[in-house]
C-alpha positions in Angstrom: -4.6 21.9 31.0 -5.3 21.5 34.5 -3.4 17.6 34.1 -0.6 18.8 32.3 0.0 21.5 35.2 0.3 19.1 37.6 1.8 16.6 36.2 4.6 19.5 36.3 4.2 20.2 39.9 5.2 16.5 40.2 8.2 16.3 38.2 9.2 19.2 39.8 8.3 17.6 43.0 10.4 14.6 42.4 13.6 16.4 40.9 14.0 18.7 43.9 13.0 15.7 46.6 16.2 13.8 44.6 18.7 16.5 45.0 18.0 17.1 48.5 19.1 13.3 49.1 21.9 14.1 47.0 23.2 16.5 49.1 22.8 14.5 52.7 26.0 13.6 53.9 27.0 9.8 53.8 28.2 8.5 57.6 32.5 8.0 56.6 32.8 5.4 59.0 31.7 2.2 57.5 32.9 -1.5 58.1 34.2 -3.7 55.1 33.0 -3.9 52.2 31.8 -7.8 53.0 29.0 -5.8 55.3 28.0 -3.3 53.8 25.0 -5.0 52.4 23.6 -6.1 55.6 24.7 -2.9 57.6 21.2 -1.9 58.0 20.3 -4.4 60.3 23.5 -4.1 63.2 26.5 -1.8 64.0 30.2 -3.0 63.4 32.2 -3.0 66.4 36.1 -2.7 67.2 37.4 -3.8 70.1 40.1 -4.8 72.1 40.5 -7.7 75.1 43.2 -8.3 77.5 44.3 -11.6 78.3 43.0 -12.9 81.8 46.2 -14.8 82.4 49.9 -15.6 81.0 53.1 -17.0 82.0 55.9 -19.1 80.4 57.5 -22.3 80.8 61.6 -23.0 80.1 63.0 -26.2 79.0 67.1 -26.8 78.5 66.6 -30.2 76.7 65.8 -29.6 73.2 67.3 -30.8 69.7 69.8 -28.8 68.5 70.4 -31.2 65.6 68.7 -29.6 62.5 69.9 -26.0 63.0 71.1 -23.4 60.5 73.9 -22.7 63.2 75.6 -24.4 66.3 77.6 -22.1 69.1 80.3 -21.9 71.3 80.9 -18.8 74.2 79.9 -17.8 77.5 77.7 -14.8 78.1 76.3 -13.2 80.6 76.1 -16.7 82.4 74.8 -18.8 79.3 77.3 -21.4 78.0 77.6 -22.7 74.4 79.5 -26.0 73.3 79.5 -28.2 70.4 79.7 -31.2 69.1 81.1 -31.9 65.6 81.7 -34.9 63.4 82.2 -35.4 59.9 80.4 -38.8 58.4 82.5 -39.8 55.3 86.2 -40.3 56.1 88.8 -40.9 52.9 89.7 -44.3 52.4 92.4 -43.6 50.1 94.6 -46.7 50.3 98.3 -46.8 51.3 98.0 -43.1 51.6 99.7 -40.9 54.4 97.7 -38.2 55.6 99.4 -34.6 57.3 98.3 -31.2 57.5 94.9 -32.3 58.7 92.3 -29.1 59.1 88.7 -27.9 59.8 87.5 -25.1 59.0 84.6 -23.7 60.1 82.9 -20.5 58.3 81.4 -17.6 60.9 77.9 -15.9 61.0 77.3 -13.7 64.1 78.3 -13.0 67.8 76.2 -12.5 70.6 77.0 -10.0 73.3 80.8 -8.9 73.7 81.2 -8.4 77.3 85.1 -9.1 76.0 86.5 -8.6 72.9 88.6 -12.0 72.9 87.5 -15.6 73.8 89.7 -18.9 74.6 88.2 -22.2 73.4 89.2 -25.2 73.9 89.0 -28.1 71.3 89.3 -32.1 72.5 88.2 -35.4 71.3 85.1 -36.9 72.9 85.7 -39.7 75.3 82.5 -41.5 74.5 79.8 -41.9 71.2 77.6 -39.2 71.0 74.3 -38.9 68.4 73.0 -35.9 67.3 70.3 -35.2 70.4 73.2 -34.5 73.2 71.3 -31.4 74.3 68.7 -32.6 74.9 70.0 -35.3 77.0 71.3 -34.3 80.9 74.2 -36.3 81.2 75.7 -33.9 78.1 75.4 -30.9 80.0 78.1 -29.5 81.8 80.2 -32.4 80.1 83.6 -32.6 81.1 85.6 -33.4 77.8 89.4 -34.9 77.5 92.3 -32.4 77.7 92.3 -30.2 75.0 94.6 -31.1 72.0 94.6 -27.6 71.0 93.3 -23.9 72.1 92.1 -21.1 69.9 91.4 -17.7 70.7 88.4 -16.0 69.0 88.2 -12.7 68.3 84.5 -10.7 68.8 85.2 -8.4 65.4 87.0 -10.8 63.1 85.5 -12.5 60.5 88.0 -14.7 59.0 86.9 -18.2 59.2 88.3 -20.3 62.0 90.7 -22.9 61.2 91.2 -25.7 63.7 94.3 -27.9 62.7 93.7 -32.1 63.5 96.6 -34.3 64.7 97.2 -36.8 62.3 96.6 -39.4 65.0 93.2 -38.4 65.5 92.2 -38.1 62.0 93.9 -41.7 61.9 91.2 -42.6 64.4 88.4 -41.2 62.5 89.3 -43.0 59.5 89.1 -46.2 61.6 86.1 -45.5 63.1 84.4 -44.0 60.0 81.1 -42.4 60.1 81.2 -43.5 64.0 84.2 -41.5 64.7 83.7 -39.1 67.5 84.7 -36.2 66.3 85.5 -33.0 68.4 84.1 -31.5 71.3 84.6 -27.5 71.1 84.0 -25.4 74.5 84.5 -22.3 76.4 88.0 -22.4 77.9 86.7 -20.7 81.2 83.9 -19.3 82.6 84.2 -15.5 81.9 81.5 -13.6 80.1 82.7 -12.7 76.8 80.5 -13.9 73.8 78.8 -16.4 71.6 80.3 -16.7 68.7 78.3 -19.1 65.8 79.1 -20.3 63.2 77.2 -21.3 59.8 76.2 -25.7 59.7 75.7 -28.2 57.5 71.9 -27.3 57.1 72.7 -23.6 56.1 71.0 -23.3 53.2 74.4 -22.3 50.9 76.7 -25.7 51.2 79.8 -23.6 50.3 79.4 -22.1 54.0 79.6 -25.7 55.5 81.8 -26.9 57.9 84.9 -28.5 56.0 87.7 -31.0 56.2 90.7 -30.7 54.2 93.4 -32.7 54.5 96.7 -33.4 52.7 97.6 -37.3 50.9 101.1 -38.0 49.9 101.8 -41.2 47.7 105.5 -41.3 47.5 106.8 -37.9 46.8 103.9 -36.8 45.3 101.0 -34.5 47.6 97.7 -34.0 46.5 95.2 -32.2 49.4 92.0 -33.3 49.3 88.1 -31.5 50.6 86.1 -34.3 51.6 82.4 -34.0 51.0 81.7 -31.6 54.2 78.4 -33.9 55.4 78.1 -34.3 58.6 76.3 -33.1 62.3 77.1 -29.9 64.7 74.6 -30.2 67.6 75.1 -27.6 70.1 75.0 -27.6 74.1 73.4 -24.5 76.1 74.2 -24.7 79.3 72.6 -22.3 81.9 71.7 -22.4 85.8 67.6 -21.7 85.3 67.3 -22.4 88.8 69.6 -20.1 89.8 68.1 -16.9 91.8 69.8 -14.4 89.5 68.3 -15.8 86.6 66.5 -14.3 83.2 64.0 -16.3 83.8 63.6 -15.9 87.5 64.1 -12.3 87.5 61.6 -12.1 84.3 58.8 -14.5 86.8 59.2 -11.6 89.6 58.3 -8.8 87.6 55.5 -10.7 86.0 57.3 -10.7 82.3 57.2 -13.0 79.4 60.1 -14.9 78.0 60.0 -16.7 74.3 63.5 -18.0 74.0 64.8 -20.3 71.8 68.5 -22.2 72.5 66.8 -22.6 76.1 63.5 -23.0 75.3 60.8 -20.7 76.3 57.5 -20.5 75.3 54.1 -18.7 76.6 50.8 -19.7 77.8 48.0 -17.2 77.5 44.5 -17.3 78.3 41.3 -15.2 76.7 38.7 -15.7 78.8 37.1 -12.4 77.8 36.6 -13.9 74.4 33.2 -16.0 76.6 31.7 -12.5 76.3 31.4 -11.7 72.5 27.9 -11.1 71.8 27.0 -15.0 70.4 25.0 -13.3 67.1 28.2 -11.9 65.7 30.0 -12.4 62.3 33.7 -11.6 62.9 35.5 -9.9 60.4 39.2 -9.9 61.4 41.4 -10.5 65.0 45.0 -9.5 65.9 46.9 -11.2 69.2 49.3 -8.8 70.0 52.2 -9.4 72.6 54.0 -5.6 73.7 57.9 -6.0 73.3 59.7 -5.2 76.7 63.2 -3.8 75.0 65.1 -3.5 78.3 67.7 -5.4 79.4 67.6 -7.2 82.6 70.7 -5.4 84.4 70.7 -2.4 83.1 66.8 -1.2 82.1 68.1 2.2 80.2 69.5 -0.1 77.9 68.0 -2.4 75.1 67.8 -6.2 75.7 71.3 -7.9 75.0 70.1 -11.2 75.0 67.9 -10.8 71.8 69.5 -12.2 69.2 69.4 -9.8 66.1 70.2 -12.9 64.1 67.6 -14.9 64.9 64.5 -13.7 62.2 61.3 -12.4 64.5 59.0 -15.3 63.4 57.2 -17.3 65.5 54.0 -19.9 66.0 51.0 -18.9 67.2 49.3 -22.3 68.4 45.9 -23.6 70.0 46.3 -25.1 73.2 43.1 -27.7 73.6 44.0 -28.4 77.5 46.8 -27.8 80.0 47.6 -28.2 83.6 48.7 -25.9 85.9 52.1 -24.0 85.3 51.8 -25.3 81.7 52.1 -29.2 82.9 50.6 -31.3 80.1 50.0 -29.1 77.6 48.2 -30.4 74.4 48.4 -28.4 71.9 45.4 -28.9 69.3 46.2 -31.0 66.2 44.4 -29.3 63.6 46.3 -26.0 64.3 49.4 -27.9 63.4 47.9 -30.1 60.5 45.9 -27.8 58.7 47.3 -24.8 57.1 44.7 -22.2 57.5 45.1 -22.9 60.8 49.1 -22.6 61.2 49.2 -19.5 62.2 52.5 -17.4 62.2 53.3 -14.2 64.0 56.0 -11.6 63.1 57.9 -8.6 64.7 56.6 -5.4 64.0 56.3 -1.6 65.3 57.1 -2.8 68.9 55.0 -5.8 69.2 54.8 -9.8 67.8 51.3 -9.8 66.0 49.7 -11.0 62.6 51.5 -8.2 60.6 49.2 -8.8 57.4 45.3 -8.0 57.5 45.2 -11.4 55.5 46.1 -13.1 58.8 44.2 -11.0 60.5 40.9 -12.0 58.9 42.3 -15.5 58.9 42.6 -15.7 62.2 39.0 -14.2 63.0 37.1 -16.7 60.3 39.5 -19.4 61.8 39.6 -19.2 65.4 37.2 -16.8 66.8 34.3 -17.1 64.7 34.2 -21.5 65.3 35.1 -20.4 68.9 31.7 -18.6 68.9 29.7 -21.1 66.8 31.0 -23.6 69.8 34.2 -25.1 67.3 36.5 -24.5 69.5 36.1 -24.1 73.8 39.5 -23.2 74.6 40.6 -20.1 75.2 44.5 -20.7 75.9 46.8 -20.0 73.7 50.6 -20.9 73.2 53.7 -18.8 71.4 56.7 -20.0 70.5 59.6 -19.3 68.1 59.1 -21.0 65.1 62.9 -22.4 65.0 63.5 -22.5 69.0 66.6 -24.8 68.7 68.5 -22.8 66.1 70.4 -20.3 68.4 70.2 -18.3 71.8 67.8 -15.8 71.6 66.0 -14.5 74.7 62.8 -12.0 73.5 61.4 -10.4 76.5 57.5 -9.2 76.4 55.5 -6.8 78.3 53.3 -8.7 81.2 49.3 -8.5 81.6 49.7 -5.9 84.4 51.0 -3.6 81.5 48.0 -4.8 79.6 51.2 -6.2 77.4 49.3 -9.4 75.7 46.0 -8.1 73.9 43.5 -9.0 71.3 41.8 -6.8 68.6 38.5 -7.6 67.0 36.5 -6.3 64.5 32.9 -7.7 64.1 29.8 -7.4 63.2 27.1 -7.6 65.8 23.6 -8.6 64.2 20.6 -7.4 65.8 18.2 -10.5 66.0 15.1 -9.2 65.1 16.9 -8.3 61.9 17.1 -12.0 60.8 
């Protein structure tokens, strides 16, 4: 009997000593659930560095060749011209050809300082490929007299139609796919707008640009579309060594500039990065650059030189060495070749960043992580837009003073005795 009661006492022993557990309270902050099972031997950390240095470097001469839109306009003291040419000319024999047009579909304006602006419209005096902009001598080109002049209007949306002499279509059909097309510019140098239009790599090829042209065979008239193939690169023209510069006024304040039209990308350095404890598993990692929505005249207003159009994506690249200001930057080849390394960044709540937690962790197992297994030993890093030659687009960002470029990371930090 004596057994039996305590083999009681012990049950009972063991059913209260389980509901007191029961009733502790768990700790609610925990990290993910890849930790959990090894939480008991470190403590996961959040935490956020600022970058140590950052500034940008501009460049006029890109392609504009393989854009989804070429330009013409002056605003607020950038310029915007273009070249077009059509590559497969009729060759309808005997014919006569009249009533020769282009027409040329729109797709956004930038700015309206003015509500009207006066192009003019020439024929190149000399052969032109498809990489004038990013060739000097095309820059501040001075065409032929104009055969024609147009006025654009900032609200109207009616494509343009620009009507060919018969002479110079005569002359492209002579000169075939090595005619020289038209050169299309700002009549004058007063800020107005940009005005863009939709080109031949849009992706819908009904919004291509398009020659029509009327055949007569006796008294007979048939008009005609030709295929509408061909190339629009455009020109940006702007004085970036000009004191009353963007750019120059964005250097003196300590801002960052990505741009894209004239090129602008930033150079960043994480030097902080060195001081991760080394026995650390990271979980995930965010770069995040602070828009600076102001504009540069007028601060109480938003920034009228971001381009609405142009879609908030943008590359997020490795640089593996650079010079100073930028000079000779090599950007590492596996963060171009291999896709879990091509990161992209997106626009989002007031800052560029990885906007997905799948990035996020990406970039952490990809990047920081080798950096801390000794991968990787630069800490520099370079943003860009990921189509910088579409359009003009300026995208001002918050400087380091303003702790403006940051990086969070979550990680794990093992305690080495636990191993």
């Amino acid at each position: 009997e004596e057994r039996v009661a305590m083999k009681k006492i012990l049950i009972l022993f063991l059913i209260l000593s389980g509901w007191i557990i029961s009733c502790q309270k768990l700790n609610p902050i925990e990290p993910p659930k890849e930790f959990r099972a090894i939480d008991e031997f470190g403590s996961f950390v959040d935490t956020t560095i600022t970058a140590d240095s950052a500034f940008f470097v501009t460049n006029p001469y890109v392609l504009t060749n393989a854009a989804e839109k070429f330009s013409v306009g002056n605003y607020r003291g950038f310029n915007a011209s273009f070249l077009i040419h059509f590559i497969r000319m009729p060759n309808d024999s005997n014919a006569t050809y009249d009533s020769v047009y282009v027409i040329l579909y729109r797709r956004h304006v930038l700015g309206k300082d003015a509500q009207q602006l006066t192009v003019n419209i020439s024929v190149p005096d000399q052969e032109w490929s498809d990489s004038v902009n990013a060739l000097p001598q095309w820059h501040n080109y001075q065409p032929p007299a104009p055969f024609e002049t147009a006025t654009l209007d900032a609200d109207d949306s009616a494509a343009v139609k620009i009507a060919i002499p018969v002479d110079v279509f005569n002359q492209w059909i002579n000169d075939k796919d090595k005619n020289k097309g038209l050169f299309v510019s700002p009549a004058d140098e007063q800020s107005a707008f940009i005005a863009e239009f939709t080109n031949f790599f849009t992706a819908d090829p009904a919004l291509w640009p398009k020659l029509v042209y009327r055949t007569k065979f006796s008294e007979d008239s048939v008009t005609h579309d030709t295929t509408n193939v061909g190339i629009a690169p455009t020109i940006f023209d702007y004085d970036v060594n000009s004191p009353q510069n963007v750019f120059t006024m964005a250097k003196e304040s300590k801002d960052l500039i990505v741009a894209s039209g004239i090129e602008s990308r930033v150079f960043v350095r994480f030097d902080s990065l060195k001081n991760l404890p080394p026995n650390s598993i990271i979980y995930s990692a965010d770069l995040l650059f602070d828009i600076k929505d102001e504009d540069f005249w007028d601060p109480s207003q938003q920034n009228t030189l971001n381009n609405d159009d142009h879609p908030d994506h943008y590359y997020l690249r490795m640089v593996k060495s650079i010079g100073q200001n930028g000079s000779g930057a090599e950007i590492d080849s596996i963060f171009k070749k291999n896709t879990y390394y091509n990161y992209a960044i997106y626009a989002g709540e007031g800052q560029l960043h990885f906007t997905t937690e799948t990035d996020q962790i990406r970039f952490g197992n990809g990047y920081v992580q080798n950096f801390l297994n000794g991968k990787f030993e630069s800490t520099w890093f370079m943003l860009q837009y990921q189509n910088e030659r579409n359009d003009l687009s300026i995208k001002r960002l918050k400087s380091i003073l303003e702790k403006g470029v940051q990086m969070r990371i979550r990680y794990y930090t093992v305690k080495s005795e636990g191993f």
